[in-house]
N, CA, C and O atoms as CSV, one atom per row, in Angstrom:
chain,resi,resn,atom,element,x,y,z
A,1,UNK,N,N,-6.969,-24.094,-3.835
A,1,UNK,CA,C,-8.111,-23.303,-4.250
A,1,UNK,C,C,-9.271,-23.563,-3.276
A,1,UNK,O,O,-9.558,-24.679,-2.842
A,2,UNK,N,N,-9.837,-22.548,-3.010
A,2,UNK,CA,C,-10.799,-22.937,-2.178
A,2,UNK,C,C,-12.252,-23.553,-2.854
A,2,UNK,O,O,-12.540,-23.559,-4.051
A,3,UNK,N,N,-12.892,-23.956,-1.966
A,3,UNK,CA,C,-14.169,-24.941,-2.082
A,3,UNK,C,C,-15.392,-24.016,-2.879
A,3,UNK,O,O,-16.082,-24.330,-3.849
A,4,UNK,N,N,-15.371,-22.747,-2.068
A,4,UNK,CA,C,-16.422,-21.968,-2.937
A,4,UNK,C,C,-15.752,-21.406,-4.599
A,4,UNK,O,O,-16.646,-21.105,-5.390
A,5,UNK,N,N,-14.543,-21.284,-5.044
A,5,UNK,CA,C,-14.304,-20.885,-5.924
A,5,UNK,C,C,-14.061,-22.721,-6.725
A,5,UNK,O,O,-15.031,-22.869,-7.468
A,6,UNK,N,N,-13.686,-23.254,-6.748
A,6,UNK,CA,C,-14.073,-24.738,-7.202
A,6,UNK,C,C,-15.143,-24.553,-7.441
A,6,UNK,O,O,-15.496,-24.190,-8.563
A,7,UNK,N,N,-16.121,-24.786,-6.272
A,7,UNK,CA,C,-17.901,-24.897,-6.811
A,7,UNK,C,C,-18.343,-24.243,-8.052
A,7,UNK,O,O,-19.122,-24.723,-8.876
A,8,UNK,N,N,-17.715,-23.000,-8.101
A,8,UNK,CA,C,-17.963,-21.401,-9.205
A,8,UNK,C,C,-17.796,-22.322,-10.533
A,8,UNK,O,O,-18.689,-22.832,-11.211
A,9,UNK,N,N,-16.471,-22.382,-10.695
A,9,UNK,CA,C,-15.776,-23.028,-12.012
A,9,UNK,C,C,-16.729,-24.578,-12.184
A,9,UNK,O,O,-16.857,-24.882,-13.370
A,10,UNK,N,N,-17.287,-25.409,-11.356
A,10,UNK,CA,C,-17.526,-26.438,-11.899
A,10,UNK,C,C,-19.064,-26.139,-12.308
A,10,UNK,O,O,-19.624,-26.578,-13.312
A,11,UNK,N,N,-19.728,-25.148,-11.141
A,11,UNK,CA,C,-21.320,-24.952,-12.117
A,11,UNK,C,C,-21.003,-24.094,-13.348
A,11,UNK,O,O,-21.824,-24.468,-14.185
A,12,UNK,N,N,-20.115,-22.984,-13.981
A,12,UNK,CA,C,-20.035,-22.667,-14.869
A,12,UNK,C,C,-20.090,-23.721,-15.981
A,12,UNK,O,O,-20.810,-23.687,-16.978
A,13,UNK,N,N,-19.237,-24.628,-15.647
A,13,UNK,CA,C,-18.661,-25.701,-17.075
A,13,UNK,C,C,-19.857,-26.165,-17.018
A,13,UNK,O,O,-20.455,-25.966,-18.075
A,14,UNK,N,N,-20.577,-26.800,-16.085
A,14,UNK,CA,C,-21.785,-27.483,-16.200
A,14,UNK,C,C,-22.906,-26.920,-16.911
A,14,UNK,O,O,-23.542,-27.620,-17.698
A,15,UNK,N,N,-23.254,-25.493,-16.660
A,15,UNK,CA,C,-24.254,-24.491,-17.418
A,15,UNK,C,C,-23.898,-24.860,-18.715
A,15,UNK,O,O,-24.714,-25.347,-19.497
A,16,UNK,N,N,-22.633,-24.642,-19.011
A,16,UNK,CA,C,-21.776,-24.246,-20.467
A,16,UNK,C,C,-22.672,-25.407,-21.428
A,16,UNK,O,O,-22.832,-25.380,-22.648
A,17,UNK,N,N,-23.178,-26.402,-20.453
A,17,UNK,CA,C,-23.495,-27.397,-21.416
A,17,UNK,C,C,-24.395,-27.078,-22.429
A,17,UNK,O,O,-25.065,-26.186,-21.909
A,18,UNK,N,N,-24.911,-27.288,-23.772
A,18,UNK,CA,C,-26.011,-26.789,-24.466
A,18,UNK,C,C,-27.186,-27.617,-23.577
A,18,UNK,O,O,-27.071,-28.576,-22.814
A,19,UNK,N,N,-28.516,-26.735,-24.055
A,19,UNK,CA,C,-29.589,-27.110,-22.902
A,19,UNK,C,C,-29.884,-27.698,-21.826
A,19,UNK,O,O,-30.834,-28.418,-21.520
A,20,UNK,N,N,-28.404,-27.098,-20.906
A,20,UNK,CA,C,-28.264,-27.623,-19.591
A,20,UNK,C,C,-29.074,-26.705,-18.690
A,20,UNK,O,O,-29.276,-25.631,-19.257
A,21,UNK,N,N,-29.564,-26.767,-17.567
A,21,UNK,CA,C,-30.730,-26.187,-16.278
A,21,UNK,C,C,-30.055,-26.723,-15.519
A,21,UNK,O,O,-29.338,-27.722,-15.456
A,22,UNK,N,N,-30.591,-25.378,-14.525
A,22,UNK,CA,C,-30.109,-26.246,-12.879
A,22,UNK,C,C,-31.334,-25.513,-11.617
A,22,UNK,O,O,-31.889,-24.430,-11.436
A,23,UNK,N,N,-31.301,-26.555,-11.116
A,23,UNK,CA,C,-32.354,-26.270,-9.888
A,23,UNK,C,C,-32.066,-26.991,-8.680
A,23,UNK,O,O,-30.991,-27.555,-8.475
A,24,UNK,N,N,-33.131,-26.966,-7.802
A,24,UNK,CA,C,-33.033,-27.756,-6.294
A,24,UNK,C,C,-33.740,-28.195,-5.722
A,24,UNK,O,O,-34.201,-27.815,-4.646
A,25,UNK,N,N,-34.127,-29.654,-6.700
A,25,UNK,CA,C,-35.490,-30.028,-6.082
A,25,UNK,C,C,-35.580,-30.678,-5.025
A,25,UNK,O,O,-36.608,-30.909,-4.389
A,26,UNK,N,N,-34.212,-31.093,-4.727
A,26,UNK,CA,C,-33.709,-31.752,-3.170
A,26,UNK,C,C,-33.884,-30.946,-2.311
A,26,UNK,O,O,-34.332,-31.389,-1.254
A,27,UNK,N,N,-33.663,-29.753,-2.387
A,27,UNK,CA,C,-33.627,-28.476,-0.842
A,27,UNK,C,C,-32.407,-27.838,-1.748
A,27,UNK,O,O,-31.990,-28.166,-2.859
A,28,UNK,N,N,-31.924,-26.602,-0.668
A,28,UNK,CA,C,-30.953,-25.662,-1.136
A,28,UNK,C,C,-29.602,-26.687,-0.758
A,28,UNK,O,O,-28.621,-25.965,-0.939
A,29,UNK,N,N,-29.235,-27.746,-0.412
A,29,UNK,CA,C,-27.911,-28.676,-0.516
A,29,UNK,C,C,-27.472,-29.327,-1.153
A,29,UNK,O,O,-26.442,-29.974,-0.960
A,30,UNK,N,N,-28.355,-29.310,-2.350
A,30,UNK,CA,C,-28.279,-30.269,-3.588
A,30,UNK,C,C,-28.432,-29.508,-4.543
A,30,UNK,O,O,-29.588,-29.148,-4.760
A,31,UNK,N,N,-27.359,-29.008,-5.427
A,31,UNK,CA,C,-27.821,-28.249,-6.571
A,31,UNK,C,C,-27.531,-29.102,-7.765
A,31,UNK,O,O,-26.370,-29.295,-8.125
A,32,UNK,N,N,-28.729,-29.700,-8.489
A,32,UNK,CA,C,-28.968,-30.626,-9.796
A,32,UNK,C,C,-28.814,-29.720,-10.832
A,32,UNK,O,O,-29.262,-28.586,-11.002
A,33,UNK,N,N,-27.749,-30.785,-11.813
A,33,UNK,CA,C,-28.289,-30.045,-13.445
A,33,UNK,C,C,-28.581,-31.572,-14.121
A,33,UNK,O,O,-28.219,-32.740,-13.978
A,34,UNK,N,N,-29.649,-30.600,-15.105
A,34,UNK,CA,C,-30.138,-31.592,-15.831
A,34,UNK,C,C,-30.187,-31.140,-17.492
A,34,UNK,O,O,-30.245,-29.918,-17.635
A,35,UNK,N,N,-30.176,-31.730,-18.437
A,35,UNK,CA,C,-30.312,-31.764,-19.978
A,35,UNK,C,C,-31.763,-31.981,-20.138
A,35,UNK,O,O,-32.224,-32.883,-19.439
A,36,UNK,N,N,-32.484,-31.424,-20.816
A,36,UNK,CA,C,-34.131,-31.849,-21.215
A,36,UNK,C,C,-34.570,-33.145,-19.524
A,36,UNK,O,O,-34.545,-34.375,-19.510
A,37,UNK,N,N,-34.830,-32.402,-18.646
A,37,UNK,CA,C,-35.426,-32.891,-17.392
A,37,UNK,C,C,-34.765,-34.303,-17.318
A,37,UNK,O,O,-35.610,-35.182,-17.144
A,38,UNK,N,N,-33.087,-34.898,-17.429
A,38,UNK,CA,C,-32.926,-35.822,-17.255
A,38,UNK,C,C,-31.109,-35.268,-16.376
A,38,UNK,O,O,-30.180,-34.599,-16.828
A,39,UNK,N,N,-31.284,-35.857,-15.205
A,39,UNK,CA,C,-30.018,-35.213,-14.375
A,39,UNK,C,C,-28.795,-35.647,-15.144
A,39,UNK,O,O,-28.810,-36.485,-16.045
A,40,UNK,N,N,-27.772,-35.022,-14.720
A,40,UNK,CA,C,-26.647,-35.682,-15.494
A,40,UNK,C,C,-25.227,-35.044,-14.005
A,40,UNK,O,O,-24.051,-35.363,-13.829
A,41,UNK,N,N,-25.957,-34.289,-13.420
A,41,UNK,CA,C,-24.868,-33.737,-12.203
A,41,UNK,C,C,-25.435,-33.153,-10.818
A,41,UNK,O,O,-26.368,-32.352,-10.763
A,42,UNK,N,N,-24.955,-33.506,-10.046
A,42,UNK,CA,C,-25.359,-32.933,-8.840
A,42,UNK,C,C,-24.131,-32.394,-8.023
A,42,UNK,O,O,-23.098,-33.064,-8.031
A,43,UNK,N,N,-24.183,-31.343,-7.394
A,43,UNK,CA,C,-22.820,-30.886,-6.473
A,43,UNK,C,C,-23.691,-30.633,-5.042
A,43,UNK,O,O,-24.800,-30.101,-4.995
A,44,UNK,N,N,-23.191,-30.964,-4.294
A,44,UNK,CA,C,-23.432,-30.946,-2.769
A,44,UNK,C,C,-22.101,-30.654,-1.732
A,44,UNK,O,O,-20.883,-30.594,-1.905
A,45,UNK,N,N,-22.963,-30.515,-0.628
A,45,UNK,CA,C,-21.193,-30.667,0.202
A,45,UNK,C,C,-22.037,-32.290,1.343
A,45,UNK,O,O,-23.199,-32.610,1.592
A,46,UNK,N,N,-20.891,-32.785,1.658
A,46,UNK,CA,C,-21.226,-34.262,2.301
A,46,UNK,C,C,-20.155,-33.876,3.432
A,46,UNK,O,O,-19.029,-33.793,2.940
A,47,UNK,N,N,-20.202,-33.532,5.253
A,47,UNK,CA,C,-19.868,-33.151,5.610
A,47,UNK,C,C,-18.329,-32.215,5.527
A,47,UNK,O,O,-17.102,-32.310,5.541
A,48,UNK,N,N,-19.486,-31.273,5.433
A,48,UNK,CA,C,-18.096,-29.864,5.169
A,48,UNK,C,C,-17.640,-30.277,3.626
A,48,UNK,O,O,-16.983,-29.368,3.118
A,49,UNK,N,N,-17.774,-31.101,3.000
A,49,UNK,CA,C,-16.828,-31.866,1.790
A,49,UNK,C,C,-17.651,-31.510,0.560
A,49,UNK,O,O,-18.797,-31.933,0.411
A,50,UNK,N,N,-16.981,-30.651,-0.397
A,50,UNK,CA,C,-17.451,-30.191,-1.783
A,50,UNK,C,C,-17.624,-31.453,-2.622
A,50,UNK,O,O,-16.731,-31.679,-3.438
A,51,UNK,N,N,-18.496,-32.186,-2.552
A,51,UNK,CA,C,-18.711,-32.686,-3.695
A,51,UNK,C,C,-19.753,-32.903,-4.894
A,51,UNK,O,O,-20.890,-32.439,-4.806
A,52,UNK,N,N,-19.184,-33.868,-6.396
A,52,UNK,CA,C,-19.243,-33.808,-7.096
A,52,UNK,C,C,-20.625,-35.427,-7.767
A,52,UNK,O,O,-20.405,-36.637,-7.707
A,53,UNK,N,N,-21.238,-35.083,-8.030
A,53,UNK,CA,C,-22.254,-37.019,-8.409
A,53,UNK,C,C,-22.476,-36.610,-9.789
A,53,UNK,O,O,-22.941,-35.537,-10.174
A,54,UNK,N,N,-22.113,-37.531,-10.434
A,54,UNK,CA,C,-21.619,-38.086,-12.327
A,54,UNK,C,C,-22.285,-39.206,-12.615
A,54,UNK,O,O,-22.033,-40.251,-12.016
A,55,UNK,N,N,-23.211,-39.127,-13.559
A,55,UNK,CA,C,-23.250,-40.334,-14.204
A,55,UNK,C,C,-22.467,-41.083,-15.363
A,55,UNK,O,O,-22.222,-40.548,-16.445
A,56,UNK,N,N,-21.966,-42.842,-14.902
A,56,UNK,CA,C,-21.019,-42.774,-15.266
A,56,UNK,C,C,-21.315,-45.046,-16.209
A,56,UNK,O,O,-22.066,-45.995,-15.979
A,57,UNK,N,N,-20.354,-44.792,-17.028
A,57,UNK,CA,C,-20.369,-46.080,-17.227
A,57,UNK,C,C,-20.120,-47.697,-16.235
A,57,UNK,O,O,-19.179,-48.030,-15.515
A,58,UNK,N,N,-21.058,-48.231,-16.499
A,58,UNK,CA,C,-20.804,-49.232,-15.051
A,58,UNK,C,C,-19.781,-49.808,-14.963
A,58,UNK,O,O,-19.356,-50.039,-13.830
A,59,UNK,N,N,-18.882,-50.322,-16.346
A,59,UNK,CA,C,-17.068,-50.586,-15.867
A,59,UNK,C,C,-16.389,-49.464,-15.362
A,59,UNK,O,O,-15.302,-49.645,-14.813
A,60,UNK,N,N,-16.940,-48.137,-15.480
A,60,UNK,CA,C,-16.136,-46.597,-15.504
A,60,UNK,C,C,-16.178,-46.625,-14.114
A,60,UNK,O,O,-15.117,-46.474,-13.508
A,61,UNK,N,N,-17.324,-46.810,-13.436
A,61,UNK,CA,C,-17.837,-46.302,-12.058
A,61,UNK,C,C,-16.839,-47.626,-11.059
A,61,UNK,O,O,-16.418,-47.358,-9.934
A,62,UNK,N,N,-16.651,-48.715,-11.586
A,62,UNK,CA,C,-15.862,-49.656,-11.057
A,62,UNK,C,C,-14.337,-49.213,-11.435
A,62,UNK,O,O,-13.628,-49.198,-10.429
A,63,UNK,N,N,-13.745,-48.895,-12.475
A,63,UNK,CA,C,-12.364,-48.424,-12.196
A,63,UNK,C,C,-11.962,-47.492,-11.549
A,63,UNK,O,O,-10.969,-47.494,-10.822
A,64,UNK,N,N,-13.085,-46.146,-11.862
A,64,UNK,CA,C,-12.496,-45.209,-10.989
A,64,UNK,C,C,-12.815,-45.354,-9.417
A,64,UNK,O,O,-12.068,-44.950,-8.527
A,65,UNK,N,N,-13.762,-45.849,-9.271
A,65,UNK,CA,C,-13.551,-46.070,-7.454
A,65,UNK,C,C,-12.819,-47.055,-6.968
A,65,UNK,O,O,-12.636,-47.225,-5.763
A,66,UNK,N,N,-12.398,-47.700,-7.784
A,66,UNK,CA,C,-10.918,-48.397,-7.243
A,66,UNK,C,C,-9.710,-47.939,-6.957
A,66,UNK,O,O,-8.932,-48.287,-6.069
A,67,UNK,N,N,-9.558,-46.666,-8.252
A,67,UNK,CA,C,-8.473,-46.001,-9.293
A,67,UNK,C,C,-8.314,-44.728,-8.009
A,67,UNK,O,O,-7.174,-44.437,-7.646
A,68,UNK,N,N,-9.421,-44.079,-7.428
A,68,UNK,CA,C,-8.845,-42.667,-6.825
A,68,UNK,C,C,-10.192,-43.309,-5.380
A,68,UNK,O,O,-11.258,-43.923,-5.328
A,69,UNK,N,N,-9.020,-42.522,-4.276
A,69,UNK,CA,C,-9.729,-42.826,-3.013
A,69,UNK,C,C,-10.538,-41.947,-2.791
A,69,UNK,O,O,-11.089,-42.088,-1.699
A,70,UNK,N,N,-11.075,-40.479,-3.768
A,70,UNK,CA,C,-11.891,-39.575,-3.541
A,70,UNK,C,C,-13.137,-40.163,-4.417
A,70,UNK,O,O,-14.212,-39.577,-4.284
A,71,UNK,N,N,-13.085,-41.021,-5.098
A,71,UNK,CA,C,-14.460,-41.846,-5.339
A,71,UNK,C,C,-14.805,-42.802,-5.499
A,71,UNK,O,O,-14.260,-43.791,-5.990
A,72,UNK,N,N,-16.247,-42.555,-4.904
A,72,UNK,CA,C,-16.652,-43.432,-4.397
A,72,UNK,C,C,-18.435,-44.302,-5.327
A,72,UNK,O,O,-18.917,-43.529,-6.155
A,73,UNK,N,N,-18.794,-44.924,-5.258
A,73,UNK,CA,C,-20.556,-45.128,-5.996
A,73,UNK,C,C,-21.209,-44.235,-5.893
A,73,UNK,O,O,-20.971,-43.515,-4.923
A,74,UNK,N,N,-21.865,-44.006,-6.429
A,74,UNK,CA,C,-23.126,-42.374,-6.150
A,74,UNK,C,C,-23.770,-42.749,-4.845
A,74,UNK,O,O,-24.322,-43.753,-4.395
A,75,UNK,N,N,-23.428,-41.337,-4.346
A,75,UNK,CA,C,-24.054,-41.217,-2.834
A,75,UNK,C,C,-25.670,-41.268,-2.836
A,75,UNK,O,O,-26.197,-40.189,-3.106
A,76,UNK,N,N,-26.393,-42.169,-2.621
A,76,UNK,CA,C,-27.526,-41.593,-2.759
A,76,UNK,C,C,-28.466,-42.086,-4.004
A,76,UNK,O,O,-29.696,-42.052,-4.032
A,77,UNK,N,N,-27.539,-42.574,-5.073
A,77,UNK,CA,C,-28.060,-42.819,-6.422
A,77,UNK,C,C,-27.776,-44.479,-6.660
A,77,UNK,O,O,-27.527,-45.245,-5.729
A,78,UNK,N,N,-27.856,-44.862,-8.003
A,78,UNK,CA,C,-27.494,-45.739,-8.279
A,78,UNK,C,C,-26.144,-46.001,-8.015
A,78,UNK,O,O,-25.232,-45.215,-8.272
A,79,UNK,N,N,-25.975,-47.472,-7.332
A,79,UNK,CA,C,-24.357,-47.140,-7.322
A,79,UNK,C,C,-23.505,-48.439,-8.798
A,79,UNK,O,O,-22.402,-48.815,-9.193
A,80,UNK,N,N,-24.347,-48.547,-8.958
A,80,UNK,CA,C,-23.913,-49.073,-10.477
A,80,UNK,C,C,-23.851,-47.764,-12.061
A,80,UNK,O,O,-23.626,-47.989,-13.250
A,81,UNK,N,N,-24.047,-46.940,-11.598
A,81,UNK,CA,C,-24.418,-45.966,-13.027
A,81,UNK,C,C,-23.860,-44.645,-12.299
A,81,UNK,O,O,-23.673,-43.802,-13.176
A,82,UNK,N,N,-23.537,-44.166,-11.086
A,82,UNK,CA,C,-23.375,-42.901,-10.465
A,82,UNK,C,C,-22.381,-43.374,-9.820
A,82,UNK,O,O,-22.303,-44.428,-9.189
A,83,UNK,N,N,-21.061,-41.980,-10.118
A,83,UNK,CA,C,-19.895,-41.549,-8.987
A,83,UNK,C,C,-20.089,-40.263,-8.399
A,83,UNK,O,O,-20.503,-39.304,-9.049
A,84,UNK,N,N,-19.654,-40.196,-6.562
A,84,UNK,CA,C,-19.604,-39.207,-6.419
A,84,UNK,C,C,-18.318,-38.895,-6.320
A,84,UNK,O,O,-17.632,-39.917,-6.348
A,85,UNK,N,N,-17.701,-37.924,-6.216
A,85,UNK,CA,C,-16.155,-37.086,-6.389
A,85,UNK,C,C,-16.038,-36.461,-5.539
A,85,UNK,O,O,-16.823,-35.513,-5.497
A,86,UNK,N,N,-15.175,-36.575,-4.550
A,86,UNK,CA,C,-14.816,-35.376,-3.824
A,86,UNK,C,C,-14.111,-34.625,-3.614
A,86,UNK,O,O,-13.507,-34.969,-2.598
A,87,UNK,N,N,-13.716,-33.593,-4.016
A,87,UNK,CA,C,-12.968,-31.963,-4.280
A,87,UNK,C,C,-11.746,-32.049,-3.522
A,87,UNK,O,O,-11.602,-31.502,-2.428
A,88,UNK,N,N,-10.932,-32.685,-4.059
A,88,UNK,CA,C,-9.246,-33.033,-3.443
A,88,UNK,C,C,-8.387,-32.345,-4.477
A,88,UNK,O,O,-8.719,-32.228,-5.657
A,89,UNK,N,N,-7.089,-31.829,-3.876
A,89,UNK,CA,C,-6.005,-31.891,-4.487
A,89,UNK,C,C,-5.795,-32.878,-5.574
A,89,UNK,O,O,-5.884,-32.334,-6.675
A,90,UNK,N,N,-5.545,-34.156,-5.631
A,90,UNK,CA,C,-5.414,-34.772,-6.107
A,90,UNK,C,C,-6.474,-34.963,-8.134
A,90,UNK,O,O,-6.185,-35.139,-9.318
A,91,UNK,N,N,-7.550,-34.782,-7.355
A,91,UNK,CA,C,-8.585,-34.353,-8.633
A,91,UNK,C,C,-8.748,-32.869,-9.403
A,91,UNK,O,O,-9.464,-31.977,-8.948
A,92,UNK,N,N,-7.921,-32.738,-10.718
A,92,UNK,CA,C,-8.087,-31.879,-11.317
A,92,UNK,C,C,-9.204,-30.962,-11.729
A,92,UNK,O,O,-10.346,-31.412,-11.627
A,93,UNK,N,N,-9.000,-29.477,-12.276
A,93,UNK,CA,C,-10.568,-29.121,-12.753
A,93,UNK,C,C,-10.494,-30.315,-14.480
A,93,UNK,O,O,-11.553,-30.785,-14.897
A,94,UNK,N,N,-9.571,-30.519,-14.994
A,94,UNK,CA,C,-9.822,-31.381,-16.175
A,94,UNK,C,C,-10.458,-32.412,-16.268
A,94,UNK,O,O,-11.314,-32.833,-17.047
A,95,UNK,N,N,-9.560,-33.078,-14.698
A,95,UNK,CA,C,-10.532,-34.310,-14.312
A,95,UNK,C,C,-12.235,-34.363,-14.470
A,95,UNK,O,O,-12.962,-35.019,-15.216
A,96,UNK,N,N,-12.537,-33.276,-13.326
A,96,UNK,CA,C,-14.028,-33.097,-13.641
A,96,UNK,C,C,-14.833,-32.858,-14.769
A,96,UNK,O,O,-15.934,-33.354,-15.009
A,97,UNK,N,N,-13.993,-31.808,-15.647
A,97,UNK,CA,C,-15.119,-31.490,-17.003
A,97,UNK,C,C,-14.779,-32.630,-17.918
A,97,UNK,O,O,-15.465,-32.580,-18.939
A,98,UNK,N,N,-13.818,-33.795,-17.879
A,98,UNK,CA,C,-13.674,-35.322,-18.641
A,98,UNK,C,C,-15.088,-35.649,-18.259
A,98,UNK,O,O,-16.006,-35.683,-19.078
A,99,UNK,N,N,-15.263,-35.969,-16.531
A,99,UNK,CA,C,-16.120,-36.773,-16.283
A,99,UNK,C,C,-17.373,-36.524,-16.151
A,99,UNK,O,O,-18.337,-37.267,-15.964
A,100,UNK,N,N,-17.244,-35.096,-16.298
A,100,UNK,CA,C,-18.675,-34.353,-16.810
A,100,UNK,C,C,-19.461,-34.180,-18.397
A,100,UNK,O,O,-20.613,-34.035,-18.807
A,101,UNK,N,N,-18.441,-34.264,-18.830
A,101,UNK,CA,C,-18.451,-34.607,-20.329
A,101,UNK,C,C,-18.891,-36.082,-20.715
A,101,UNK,O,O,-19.588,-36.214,-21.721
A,102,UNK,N,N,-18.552,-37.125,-20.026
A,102,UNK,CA,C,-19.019,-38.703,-20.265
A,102,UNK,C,C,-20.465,-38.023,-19.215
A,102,UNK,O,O,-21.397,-37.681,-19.943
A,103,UNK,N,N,-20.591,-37.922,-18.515
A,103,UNK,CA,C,-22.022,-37.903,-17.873
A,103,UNK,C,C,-23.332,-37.096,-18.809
A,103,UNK,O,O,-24.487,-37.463,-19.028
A,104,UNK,N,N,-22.661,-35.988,-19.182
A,104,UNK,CA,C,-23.381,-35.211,-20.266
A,104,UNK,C,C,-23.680,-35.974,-21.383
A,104,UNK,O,O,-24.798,-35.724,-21.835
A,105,UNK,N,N,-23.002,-36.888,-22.025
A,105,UNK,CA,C,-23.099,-37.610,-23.271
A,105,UNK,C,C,-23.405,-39.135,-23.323
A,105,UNK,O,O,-23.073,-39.689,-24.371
A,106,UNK,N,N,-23.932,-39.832,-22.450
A,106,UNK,CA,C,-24.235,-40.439,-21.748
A,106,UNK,C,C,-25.958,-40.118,-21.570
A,106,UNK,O,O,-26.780,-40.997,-21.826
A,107,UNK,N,N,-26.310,-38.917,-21.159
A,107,UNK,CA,C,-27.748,-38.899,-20.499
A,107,UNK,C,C,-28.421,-38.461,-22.202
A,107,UNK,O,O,-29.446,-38.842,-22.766
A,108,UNK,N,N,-27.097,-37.316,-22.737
A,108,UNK,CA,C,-27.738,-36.756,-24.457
A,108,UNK,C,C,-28.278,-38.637,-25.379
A,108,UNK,O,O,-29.227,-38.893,-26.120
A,109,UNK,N,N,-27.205,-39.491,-24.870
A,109,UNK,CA,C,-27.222,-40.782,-25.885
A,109,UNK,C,C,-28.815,-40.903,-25.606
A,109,UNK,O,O,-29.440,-41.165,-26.634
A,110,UNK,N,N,-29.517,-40.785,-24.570
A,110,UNK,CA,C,-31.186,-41.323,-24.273
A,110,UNK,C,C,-31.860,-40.174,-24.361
A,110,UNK,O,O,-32.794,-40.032,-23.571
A,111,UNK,N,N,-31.652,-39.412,-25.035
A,111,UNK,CA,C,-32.634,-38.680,-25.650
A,111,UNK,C,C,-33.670,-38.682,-27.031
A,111,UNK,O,O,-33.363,-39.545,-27.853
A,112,UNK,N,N,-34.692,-37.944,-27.339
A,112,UNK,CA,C,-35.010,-38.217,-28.247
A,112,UNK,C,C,-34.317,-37.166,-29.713
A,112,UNK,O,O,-33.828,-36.038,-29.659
A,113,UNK,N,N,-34.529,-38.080,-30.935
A,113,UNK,CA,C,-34.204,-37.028,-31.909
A,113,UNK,C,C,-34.415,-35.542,-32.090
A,113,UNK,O,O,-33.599,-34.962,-32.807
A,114,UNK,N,N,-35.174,-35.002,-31.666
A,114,UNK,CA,C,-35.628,-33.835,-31.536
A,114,UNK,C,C,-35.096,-33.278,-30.608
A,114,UNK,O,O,-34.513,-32.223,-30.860
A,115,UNK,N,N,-35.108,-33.832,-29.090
A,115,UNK,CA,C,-34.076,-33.459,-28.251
A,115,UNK,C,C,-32.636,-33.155,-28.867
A,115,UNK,O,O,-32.021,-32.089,-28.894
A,116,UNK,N,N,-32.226,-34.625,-29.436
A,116,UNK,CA,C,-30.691,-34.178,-29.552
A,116,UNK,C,C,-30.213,-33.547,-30.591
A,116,UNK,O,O,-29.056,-33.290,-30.924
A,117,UNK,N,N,-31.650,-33.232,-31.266
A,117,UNK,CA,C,-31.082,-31.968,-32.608
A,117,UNK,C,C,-30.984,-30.518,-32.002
A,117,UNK,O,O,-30.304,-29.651,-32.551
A,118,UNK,N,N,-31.903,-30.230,-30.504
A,118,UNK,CA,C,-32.480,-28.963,-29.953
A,118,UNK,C,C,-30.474,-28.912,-29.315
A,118,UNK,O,O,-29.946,-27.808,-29.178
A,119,UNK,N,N,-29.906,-29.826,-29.109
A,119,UNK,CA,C,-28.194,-29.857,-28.354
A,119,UNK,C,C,-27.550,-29.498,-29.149
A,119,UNK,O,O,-26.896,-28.467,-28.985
A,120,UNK,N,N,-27.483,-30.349,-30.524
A,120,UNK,CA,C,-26.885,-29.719,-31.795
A,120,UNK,C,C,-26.460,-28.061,-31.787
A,120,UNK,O,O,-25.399,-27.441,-31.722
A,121,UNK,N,N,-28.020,-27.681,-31.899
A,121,UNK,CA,C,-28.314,-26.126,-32.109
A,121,UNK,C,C,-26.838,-25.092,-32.032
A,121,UNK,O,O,-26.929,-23.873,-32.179
């Protein structure tokens, strides 16, 4: 599958999120989504390379960058709390909306009540 139709399918799932946004406050190479102004995903390309930055549990972020050679600590971010992913064969679209799903629920856990009743919705 190619890189631009990947990209398609993974910002869809990401929108899909309830009160998910996306913008580019990095420049047009960084396209962020965030839940109530708190990021939870970023997709970029890192030479020529589609990828994927998750926030992730700090044993999570240590197995899986052991576990798959397409990730690695967040590029750029924390590398204790952030993976980035990069758009291989090997990495499913399931793979991603799992690990988009722990990143999403994860950033919802630090929200406030009101916030996470406005997710409910």
């Amino acid at each position: 599958m190619e890189n631009n139709v990947i990209e398609k399918e993974w910002i869809n799932y990401l929108l899909s999120k309830p009160c998910s946004d996306d913008s580019f406050p990095f420049g047009p190479e960084a396209h962020v989504f965030k839940v109530f102004n708190k990021m939870f995903a970023l997709i970029g390309y890192r030479d020529g390379q589609l990828t994927i930055t998750l926030k992730a549990k700090p044993e999570d972020v240590t197995f899986l960058t052991e576990e798959f050679k397409e990730i690695e600590r967040g590029y750029h971010m924390s590398k204790k709390h952030w993976i980035t992913v990069k758009c291989s064969e090997d990495i499913t679209i399931s793979m991603i909306e799992s690990w988009v799903d722990n990143s999403y629920d994860l950033v919802i856990s630090k929200l406030t009540k009101v916030q996470k009743m406005k997710v409910k919705e």
